[in-house]
DSSP file (Angstrom, degrees, kcal/mol; ACC not computed):
  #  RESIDUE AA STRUCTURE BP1 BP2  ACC     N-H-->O    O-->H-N    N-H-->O    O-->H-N    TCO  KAPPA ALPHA  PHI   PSI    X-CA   Y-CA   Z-CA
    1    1 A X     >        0   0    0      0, 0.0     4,-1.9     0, 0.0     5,-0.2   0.000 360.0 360.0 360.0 -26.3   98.9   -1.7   45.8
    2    2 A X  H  >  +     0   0    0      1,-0.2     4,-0.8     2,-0.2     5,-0.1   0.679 360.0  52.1 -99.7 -12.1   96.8   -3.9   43.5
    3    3 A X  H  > S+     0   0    0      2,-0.2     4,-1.4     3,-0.1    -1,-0.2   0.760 111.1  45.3 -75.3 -31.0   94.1   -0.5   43.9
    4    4 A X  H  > S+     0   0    0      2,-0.2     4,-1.8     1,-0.2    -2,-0.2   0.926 112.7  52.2 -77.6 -44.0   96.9    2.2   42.9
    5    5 A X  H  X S+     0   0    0     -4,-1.9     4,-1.4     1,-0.2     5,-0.2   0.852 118.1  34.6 -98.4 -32.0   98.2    0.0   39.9
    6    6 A X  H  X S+     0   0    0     -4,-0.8     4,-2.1     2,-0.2    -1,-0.2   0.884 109.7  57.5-100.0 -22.9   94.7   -0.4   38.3
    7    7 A X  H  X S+     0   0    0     -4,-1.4     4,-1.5     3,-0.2     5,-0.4   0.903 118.2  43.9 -42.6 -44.0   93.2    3.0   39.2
    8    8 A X  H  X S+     0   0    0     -4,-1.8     4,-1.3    -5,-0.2    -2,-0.2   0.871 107.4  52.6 -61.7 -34.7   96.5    3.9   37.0
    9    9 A X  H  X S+     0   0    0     -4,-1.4     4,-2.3     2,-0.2    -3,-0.2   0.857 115.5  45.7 -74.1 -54.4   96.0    1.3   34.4
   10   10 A X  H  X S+     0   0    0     -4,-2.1     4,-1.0     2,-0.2     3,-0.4   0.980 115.1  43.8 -81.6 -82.8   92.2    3.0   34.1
   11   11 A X  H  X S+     0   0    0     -4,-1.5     4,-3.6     1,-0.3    -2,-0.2   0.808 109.2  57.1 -54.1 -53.6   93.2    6.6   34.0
   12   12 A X  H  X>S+     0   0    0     -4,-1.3     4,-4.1    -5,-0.4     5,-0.7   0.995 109.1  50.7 -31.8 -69.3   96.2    5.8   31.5
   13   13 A X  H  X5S+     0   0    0     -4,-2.3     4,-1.7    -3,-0.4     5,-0.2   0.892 108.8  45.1 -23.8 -70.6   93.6    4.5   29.4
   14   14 A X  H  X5S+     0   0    0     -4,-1.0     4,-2.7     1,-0.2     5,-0.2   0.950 119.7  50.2 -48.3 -57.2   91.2    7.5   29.5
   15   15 A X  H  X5S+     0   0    0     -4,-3.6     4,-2.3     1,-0.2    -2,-0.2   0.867 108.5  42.7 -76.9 -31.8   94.4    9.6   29.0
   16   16 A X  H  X5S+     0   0    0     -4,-4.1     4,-3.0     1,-0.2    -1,-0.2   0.763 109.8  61.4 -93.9   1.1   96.0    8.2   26.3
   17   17 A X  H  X<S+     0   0    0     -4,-1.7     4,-1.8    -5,-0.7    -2,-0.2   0.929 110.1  42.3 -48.6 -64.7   92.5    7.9   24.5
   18   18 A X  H  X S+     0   0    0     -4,-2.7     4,-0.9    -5,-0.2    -2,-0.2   0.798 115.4  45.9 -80.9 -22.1   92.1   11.6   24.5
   19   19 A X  H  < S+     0   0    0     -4,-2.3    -2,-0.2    -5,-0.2    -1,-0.2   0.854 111.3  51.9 -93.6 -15.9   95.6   12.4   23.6
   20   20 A X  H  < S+     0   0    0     -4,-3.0    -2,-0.2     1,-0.2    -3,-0.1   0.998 117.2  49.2 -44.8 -72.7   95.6    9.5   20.5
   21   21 A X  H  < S+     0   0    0     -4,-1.8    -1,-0.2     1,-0.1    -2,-0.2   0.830  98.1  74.8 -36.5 -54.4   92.2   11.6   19.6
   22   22 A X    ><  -     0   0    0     -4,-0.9     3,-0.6    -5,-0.2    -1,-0.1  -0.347  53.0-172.9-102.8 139.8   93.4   15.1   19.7
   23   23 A X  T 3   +     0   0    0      1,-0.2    -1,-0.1    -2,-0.1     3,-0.1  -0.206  61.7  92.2-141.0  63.5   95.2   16.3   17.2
   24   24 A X  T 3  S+     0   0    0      1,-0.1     2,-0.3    -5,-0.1    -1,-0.2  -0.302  92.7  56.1 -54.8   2.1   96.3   19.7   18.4
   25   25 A X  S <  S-     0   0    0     -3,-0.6    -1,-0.1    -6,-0.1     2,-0.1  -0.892  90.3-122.4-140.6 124.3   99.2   17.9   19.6
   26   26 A X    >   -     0   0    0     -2,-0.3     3,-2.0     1,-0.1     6,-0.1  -0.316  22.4-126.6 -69.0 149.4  101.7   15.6   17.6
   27   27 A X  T 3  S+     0   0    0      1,-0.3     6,-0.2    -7,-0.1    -1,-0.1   0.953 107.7  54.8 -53.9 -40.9  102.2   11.7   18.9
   28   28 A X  T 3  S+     0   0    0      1,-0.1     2,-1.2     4,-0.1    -1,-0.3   0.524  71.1 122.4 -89.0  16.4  105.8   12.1   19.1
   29   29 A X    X>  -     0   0    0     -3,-2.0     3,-1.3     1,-0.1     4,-0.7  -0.751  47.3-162.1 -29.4  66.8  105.8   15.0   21.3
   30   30 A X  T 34 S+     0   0    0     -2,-1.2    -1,-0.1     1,-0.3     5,-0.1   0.209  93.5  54.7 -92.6  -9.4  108.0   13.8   24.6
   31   31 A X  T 3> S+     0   0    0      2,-0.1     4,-1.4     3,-0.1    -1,-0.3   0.589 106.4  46.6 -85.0 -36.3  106.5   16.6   26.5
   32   32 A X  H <> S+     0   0    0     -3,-1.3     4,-1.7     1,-0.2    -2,-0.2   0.945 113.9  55.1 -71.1 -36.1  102.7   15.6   25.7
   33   33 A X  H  X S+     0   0    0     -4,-0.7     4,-1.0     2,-0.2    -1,-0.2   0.415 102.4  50.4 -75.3   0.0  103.8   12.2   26.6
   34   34 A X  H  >>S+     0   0    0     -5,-0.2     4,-2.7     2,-0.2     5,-0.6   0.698 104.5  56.3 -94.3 -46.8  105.1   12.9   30.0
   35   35 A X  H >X5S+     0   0    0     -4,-1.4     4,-3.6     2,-0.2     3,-1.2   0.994 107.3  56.5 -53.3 -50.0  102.2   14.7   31.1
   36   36 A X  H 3<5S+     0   0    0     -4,-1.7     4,-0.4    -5,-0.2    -2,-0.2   0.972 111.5  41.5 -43.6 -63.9  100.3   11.4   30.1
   37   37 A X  H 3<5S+     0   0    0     -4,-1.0    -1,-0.2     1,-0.2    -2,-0.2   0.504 114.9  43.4 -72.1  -3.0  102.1    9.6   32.1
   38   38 A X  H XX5S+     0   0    0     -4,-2.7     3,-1.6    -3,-1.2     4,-1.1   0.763 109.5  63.1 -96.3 -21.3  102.4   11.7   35.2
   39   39 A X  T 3<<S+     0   0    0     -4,-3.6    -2,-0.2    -5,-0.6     7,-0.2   0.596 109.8  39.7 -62.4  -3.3   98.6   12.3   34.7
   40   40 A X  T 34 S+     0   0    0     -4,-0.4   -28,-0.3    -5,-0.2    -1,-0.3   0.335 109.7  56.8-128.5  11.8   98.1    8.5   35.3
   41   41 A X  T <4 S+     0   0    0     -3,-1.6    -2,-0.2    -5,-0.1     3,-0.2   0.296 109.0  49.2 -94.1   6.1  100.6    8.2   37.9
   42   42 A X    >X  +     0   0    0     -4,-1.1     3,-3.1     1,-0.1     4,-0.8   0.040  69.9 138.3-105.8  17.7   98.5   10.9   39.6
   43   43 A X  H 3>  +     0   0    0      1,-0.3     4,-4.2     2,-0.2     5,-0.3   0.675  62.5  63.2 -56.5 -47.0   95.4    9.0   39.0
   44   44 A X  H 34 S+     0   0    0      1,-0.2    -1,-0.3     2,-0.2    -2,-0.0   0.386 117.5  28.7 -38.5 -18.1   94.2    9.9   42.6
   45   45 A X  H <> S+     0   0    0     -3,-3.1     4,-0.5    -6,-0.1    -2,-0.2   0.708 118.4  51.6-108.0 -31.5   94.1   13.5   41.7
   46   46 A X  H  X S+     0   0    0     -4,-0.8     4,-1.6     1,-0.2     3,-0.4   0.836 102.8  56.3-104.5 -32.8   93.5   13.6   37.9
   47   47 A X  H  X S+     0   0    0     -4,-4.2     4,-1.0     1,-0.2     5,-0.2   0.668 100.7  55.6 -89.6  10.5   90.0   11.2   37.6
   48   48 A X  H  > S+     0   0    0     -5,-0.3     4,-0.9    -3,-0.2    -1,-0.2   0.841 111.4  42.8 -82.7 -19.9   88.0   12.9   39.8
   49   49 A X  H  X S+     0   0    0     -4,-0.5     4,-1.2    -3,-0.4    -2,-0.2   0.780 117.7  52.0 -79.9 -15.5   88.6   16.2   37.6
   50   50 A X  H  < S+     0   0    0     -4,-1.6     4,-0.3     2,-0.1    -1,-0.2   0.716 111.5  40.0 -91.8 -14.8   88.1   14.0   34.5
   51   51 A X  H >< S+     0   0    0     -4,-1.0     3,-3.0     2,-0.2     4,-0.4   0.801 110.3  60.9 -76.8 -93.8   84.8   12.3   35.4
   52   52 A X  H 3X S+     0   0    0     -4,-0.9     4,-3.4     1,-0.3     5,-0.4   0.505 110.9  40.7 -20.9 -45.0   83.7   15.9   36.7
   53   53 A X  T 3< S+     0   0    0     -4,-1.2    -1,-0.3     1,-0.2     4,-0.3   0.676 115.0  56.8 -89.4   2.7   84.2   17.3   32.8
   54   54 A X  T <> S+     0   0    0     -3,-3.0     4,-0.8    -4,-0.3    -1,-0.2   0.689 109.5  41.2 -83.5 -10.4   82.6   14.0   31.5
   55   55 A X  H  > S+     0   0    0     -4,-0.4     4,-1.5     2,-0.2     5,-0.3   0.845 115.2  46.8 -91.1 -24.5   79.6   14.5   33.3
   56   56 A X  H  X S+     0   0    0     -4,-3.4     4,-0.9    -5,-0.2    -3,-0.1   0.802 111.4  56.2 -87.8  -9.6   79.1   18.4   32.7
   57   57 A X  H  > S+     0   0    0     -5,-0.4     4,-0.6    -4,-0.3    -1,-0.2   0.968 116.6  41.1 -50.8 -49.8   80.0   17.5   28.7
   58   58 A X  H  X S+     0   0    0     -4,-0.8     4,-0.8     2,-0.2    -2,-0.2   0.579 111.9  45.8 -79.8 -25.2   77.0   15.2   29.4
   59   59 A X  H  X S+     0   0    0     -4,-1.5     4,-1.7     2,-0.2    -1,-0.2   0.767 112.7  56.3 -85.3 -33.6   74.8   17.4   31.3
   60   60 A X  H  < S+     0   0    0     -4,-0.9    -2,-0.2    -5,-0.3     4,-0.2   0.489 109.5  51.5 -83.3 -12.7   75.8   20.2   28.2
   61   61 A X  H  X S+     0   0    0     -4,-0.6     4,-1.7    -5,-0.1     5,-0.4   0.800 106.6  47.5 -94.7 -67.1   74.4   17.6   25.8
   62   62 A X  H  X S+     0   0    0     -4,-0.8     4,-1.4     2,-0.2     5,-0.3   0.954 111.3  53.8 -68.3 -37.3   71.3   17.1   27.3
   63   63 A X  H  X S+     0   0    0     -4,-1.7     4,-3.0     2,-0.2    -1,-0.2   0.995 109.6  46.6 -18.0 -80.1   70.8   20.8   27.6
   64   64 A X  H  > S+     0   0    0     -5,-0.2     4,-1.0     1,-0.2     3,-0.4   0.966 110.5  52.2 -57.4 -78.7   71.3   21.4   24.3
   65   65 A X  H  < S+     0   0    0     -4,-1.7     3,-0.3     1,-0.2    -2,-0.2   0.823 106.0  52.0 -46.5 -35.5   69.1   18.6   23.3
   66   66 A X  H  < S+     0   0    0     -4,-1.4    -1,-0.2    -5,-0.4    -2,-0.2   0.998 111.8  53.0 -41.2 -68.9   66.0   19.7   25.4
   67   67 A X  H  <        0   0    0     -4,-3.0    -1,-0.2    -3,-0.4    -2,-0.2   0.480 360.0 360.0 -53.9 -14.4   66.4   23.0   23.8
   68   68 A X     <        0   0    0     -4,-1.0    -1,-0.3    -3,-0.3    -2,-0.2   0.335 360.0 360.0 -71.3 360.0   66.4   21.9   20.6
């Protein structure tokens, strides 16, 4: 249990980090905020696909810089 609720705790974080940031969507949106919250009760599904796009962001930065 004490693994589910902070893998949840840490993906909540990440998510509501990136939806505070983007602002294509408004904060009081009750749909944008359900998706936060099933996306961090899904935690087991949703951070491997959110580390995967922070390391090819990261890989797509150092790319670019090389090439520069």
């Amino acid at each position: 249990m004490t693994t589910y609720t902070v893998g949840s705790l840490f993906t909540a974080v990440i998510l509501i980090s990136a939806f505070l940031k983007d602002s294509s969507t408004a904060n009081t949106d009750r749909r944008s905020w359900a998706i936060v919250f099933l996306g961090a009760s899904l935690w087991f599904a949703v951070l491997p696909f959110i580390i995967r796009k922070k390391l090819l962001g990261m890989k797509q930065t150092e790319l670019a810089t090389i090439a520069h």
